[in-house]
Rosetta silent file (secondary structure, phi, psi, omega in degrees, C-alpha in Angstrom):
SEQUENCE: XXXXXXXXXXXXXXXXXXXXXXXXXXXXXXXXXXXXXXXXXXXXXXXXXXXXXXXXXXXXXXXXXXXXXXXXXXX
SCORE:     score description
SCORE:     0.000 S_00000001
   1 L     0.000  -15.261  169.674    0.565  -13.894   -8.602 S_00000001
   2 H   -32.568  -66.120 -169.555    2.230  -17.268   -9.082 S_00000001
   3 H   -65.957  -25.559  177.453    3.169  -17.352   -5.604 S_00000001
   4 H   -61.094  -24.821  175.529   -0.247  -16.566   -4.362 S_00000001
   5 H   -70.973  -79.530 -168.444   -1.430  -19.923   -5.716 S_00000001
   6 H   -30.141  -15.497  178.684    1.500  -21.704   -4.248 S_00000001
   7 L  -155.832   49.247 -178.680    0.440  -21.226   -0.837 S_00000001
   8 L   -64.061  -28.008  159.826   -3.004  -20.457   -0.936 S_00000001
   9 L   -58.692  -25.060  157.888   -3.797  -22.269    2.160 S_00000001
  10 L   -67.563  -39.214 -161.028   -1.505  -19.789    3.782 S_00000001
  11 L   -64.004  159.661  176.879   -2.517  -16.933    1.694 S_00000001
  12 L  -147.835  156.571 -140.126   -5.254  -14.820    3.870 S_00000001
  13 L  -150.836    7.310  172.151   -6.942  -11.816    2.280 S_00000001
  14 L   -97.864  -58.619 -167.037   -7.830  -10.251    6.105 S_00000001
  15 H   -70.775  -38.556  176.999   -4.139  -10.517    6.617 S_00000001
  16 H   -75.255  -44.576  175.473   -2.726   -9.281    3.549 S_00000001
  17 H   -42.128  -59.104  174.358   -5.595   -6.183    3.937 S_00000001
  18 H   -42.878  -62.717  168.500   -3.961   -5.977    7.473 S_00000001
  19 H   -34.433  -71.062  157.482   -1.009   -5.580    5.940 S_00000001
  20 H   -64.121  -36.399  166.838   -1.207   -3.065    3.778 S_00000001
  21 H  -104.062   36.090  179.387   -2.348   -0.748    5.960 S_00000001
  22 H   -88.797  -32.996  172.060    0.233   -1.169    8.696 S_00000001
  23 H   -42.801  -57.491 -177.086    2.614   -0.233    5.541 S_00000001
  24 H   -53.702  -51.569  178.956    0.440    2.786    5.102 S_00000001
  25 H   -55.108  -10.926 -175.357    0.674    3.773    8.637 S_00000001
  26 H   -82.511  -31.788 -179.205    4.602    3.466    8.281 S_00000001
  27 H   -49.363  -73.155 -176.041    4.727    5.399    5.355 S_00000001
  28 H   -40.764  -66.632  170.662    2.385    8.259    6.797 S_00000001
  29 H   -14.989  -63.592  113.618    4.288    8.080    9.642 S_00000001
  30 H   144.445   54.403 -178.359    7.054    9.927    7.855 S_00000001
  31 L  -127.379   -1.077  168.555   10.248    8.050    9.691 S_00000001
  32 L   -50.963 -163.490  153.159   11.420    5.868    6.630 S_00000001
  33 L  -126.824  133.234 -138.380   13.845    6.738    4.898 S_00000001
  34 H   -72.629  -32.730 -145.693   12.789    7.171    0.779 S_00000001
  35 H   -90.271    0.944  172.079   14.608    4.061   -0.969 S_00000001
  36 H   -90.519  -34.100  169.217   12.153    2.117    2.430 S_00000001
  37 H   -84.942   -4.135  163.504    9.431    3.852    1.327 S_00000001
  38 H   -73.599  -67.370  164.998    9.524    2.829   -2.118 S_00000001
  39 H   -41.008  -42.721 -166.261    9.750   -0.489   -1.157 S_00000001
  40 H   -70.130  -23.870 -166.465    7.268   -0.647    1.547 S_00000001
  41 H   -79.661  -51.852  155.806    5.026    1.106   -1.269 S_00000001
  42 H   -17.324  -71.085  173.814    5.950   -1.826   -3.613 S_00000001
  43 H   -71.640  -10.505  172.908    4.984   -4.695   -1.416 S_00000001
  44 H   -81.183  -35.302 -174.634    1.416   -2.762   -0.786 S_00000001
  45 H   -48.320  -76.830  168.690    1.177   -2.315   -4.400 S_00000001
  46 H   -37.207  -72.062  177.916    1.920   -6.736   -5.186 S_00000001
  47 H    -5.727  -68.725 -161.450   -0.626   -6.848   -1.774 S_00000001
  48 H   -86.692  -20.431  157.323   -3.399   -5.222   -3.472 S_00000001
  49 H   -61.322  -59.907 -166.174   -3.039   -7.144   -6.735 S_00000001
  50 H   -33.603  -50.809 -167.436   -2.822  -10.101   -4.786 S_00000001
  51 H   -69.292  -44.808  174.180   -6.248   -8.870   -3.040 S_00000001
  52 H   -46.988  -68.516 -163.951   -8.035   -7.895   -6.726 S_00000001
  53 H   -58.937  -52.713  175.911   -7.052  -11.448   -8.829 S_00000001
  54 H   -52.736  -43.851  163.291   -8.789  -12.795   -5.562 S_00000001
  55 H   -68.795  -27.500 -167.817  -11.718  -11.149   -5.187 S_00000001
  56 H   -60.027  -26.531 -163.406  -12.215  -11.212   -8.924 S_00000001
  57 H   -94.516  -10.416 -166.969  -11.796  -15.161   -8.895 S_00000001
  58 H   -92.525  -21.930  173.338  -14.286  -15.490   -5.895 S_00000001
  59 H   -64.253  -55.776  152.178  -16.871  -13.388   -8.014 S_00000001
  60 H    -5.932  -73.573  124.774  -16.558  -15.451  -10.545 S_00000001
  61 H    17.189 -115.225  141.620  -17.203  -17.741   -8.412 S_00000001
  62 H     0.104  -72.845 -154.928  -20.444  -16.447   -7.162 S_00000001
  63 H   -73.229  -23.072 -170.636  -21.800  -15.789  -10.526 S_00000001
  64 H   -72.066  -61.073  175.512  -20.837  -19.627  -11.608 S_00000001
  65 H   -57.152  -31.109  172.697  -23.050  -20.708   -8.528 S_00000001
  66 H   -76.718  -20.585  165.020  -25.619  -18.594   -9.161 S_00000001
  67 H   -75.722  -24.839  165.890  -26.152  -19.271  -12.700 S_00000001
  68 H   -53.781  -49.317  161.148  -26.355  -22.723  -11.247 S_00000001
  69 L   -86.692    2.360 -179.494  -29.005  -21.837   -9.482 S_00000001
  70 L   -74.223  -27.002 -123.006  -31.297  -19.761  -11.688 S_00000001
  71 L  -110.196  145.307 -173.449  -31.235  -22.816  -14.262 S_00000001
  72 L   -80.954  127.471  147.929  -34.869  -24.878  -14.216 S_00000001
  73 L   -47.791  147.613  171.698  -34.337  -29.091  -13.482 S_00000001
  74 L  -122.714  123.206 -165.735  -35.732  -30.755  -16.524 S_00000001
  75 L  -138.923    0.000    0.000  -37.715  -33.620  -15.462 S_00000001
């Protein structure tokens, strides 16, 4: 997940989604050969990390703004 920070302006979470399931369709497709579909399974696998630790950090996120806004000004 290292790298996903490293280029997060690159990283895209549409794109990566995108990703994985043109992988799926290759698998399902059934024209690999097995040591490609182990890989190809591999980089959907990193993908879909990639895709969790994101969403997880944008809820976060969320919840950080929202606790901002529940909290009363003291005046």
């Amino acid at each position: 997940e290292r790298g996903m920070k490293r280029n997060q302006s690159k990283w895209s979470y549409e794109a990566t989604v995108a990703e994985i399931e043109a992988i799926i369709t290759q698998i399902e497709a059934g024209e690999l050969n097995l040591e490609e579909v182990f890989e190809r399974f591999n980089t959907a696998v990193n993908h879909l990390q990639q895709c969790e630790t994101f969403l997880q950090e944008r809820r976060q996120q969320m919840t950080l703004l929202i606790e901002k806004l529940g909290e009363e000004p003291e005046f």
